[in-house]
N, C-alpha and C positions, 0 to 999 in steps of 0.2 A: 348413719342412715338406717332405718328400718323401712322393710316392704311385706305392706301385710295383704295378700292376695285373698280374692275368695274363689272359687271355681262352682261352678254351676253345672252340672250334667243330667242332657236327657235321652233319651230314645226317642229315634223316627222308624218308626214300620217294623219296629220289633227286631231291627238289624245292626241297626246302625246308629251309634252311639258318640253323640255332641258335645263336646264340651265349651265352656265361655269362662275365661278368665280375665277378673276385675283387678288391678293391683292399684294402689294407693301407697306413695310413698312418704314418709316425714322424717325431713331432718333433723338434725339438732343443731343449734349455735352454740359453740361452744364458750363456755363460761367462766371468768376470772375473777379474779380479787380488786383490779386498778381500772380504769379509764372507763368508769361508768358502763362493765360489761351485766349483761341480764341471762339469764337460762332464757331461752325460748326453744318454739321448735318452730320450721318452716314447711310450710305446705304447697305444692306444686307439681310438675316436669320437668323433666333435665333441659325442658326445648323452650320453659318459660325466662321471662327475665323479672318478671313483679311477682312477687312472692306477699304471702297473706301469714305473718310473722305474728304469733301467739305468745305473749311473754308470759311468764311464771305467775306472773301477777292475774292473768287473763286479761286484757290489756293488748287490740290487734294492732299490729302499726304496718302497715305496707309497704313495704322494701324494695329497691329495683338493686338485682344482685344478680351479676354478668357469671352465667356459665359456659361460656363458648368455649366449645370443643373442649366439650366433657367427655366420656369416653363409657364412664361409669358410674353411678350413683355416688357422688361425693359427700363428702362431709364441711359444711358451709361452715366458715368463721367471721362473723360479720361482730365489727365495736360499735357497740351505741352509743351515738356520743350523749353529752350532760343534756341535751333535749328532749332527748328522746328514753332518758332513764325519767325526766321532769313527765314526761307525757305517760310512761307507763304507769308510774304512781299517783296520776291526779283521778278526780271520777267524774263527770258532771254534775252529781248529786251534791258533790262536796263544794262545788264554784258557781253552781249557778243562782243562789239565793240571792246577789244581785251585789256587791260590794257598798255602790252607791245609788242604794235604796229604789234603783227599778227596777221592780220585780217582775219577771216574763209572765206572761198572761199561763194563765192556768193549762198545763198540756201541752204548753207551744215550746217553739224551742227558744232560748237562750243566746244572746250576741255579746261578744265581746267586742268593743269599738275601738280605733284609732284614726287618729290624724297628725300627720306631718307639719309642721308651718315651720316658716324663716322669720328668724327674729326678728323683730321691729321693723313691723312690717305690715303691709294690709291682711295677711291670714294673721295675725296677731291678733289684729283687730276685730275680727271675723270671730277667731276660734271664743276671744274672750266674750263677745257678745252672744254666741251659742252657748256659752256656759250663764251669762246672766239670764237667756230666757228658757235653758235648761230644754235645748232640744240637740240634735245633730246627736254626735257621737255621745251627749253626756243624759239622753234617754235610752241609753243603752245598759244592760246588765252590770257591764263593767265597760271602764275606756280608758286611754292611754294618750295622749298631747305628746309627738315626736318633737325633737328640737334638739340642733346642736350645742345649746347654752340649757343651762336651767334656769327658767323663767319660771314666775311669780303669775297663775291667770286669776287664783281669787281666794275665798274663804268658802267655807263649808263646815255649819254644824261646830262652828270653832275650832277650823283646821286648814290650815293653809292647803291649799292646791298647787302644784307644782307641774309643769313639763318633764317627760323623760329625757333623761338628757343620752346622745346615741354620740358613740367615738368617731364620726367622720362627718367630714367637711358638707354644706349643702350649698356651695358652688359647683354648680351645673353646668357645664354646657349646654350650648342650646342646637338642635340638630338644624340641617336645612334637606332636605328632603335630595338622595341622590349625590351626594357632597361629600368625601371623603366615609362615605360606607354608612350614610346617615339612614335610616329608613324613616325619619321621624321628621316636622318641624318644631314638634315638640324640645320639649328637657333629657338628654340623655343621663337620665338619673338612677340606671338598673344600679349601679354602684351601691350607689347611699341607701337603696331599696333592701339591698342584700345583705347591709349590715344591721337595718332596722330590724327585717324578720330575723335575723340571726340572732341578733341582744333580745326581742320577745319570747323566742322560742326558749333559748336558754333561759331567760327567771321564768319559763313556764305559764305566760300569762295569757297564753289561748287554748290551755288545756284544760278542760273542762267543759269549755261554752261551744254547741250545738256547730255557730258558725261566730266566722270570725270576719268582720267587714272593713274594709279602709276604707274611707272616706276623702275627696278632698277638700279644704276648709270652703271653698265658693261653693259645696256643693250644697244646697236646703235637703235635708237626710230626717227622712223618718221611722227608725226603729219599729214601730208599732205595725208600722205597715207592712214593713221586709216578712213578716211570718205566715204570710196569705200566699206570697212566691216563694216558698223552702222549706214549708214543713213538709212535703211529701220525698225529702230526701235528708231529712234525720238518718244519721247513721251510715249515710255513703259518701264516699270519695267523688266528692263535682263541685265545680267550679261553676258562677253566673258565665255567660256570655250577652252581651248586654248594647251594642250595636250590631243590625244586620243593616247598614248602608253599601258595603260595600261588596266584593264579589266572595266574600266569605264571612262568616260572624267573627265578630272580635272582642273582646275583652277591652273595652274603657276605662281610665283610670281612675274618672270623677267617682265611682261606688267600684266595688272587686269585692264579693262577697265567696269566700271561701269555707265548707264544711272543715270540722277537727280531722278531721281524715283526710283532705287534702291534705290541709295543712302538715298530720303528719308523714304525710307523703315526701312533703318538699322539703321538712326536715331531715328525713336520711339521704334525700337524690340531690340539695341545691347544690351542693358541690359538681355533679356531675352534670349537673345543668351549667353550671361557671365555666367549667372546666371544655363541655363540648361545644355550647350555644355560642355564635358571632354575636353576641350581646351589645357590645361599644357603640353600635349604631342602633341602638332602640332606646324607646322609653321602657322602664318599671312595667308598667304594664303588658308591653308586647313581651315582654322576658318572662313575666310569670304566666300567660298563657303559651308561652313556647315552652316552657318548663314543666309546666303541668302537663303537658302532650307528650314531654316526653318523656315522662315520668309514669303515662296512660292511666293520668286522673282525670275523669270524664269530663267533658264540655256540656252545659247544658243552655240552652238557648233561653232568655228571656227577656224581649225587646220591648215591652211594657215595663219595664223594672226601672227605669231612668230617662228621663225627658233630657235630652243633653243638647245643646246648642252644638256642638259637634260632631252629632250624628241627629241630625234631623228635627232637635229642637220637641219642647212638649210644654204646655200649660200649667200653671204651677194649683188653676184648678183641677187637674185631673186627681179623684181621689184613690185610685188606684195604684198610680206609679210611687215607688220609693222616694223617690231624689229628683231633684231639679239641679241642672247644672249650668252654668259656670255663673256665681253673682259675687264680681268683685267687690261690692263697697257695702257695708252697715246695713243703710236705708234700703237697696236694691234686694239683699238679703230678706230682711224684715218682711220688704211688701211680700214677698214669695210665701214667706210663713205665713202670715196673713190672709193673703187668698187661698192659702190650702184650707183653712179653717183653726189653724193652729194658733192659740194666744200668742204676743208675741210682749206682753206681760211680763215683769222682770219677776224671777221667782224667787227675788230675794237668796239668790245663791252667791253672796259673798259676805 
């Protein structure tokens, strides 16, 4: 630990002599050979627990690291795991040109997309039809098709298209509100959620892009339009909040648009989120707005961002909202594209 002070002194009435002392302290993490350790230093108070962690690379990743009942200026040993060595080494510059060919509007920021679906199935059917008219997650900078099988959704460019395939089951249970510690009537799917950001974060595929959005497959998701709600927070730590129906805003799971800096937030704390959060009875979604809070990655309110049939519903005319949510079938989907103004035209993407 170093503490580098400055002291300031003045004179009052020719007598009596002031002084004011500034001190600023920085750690060091110390540094290894194995387990994906980085030099960095940390910045803070012995009284804070979020720490603004500067790696060698200059590369911030914000860290929640328990100092209780410290005593005296320690010296913090924190291991980064393979995520977060992935995140100090990427840049935005280096990932955001667009993988598959959508290129972010000039000065705006950069999305990387994903969606989840169950195999043979109507998001099957959904996700491959947003890929033939080339909107949802695949107008996006870069995207990612979850799936517990590796599935086949098309061609491209003379290149097959593939789902990521993720190591755990998407056998859900399904909550009943008040039930056995259920808070949801939803899918209590935090599980399958936490393995999903886990396997992205490790191959490193949301590092670099501004913000990183899930999507779900019923949801009609327009890329183009998410950068009119989030570019005025390039570069900070916040999450959407995206329902105000009820007696506090919430996080919905049809759109979850999260900055790289949440993101790499959740990558050093999801464990401590697993480990302290009653998660079993929530959906995915309630778990990473409980996670983010406690993690004290900002909430930030935007209840024009998503027209959602379950939280108040919204016109698939409006041209300002992102998303339209929940259309389970092809044609249902379509029409939504469609009255947004969006072709719904095959673009020849197989």
């Amino acid at each position: 630990s170093t503490t580098t002070c400055t002291t300031t002194t003045g004179t009052t009435s020719g007598t009596t002599t002031t002084s004011t002392t500034a001190c600023t302290t920085t750690r060091g993490i110390t540094s290894g050979t194995t387990g994906g350790f980085l030099m960095a230093t940390l910045t803070g108070n012995t009284t804070n627990t979020l720490w603004t962690v500067t790696t060698s690379s200059s590369t911030t990743i914000v860290a929640s690291i328990t100092t209780t009942n410290v005593t005296s200026l320690p010296q913090v040993t924190q291991q980064l795991s393979t995520s977060q060595a992935l995140a100090a080494t990427s840049t935005t510059s280096a990932r955001c040109g667009g993988e598959h060919n959508a290129a972010a509007a000039a000065g705006g920021p950069c999305f990387f997309c994903l969606s989840a679906m169950v195999p043979n199935s109507t998001e099957e059917a959904l996700i491959k039809a947003q890929l033939d008219i080339r909107t949802s997650i695949f107008a996006c900078q870069s995207w990612a098709v979850i799936c517990n099988e590796r599935r086949w959704l098309g061609r491209h460019q003379g290149k097959d298209l593939f789902t990521t395939k993720v190591q755990h089951t998407m056998s859900c249970k399904k909550g009943h509100y008040g039930v056995d510690g259920a808070e949801t009537n939803g899918y209590l799917n935090s599980g399958f959620f936490m393995a999903v950001w886990t396997m992205l974060m490790d191959d490193g595929r949301p590092w670099g892009y501004d913000f990183t959005a899930k999507v779900d497959p019923d949801a009609v998701f327009f890329p183009d339009r998410l950068a009119a709600h989030v570019g005025r927070y390039v570069g900070q730590a916040v999450y959407l909040l995206n329902c105000n129906k009820w007696s506090a805003p919430k996080l919905y799971g049809s759109l979850e648009v999260f900055s790289e800096q949440a993101l790499r937030a959740y990558s050093v704390g999801w464990r401590r989120c697993k480990n302290e959060l009653n998660w079993r009875g929530w959906g995915e979604d309630q778990f990473m707005q409980e996670c983010m809070n406690l993690l004290q990655v900002r909430g930030v309110g935007d209840f024009q961002l998503v027209g959602d049939s379950n939280c108040g519903g919204g016109s698939c005319t409006d041209q300002y909202r992102v998303a339209f949510h929940g259309f389970k079938t092809v044609d249902g989907y379509k029409d939504c594209v469609g009255w947004a103004g969006h072709t719904t035209n095959s673009a020849k993407y197989k």
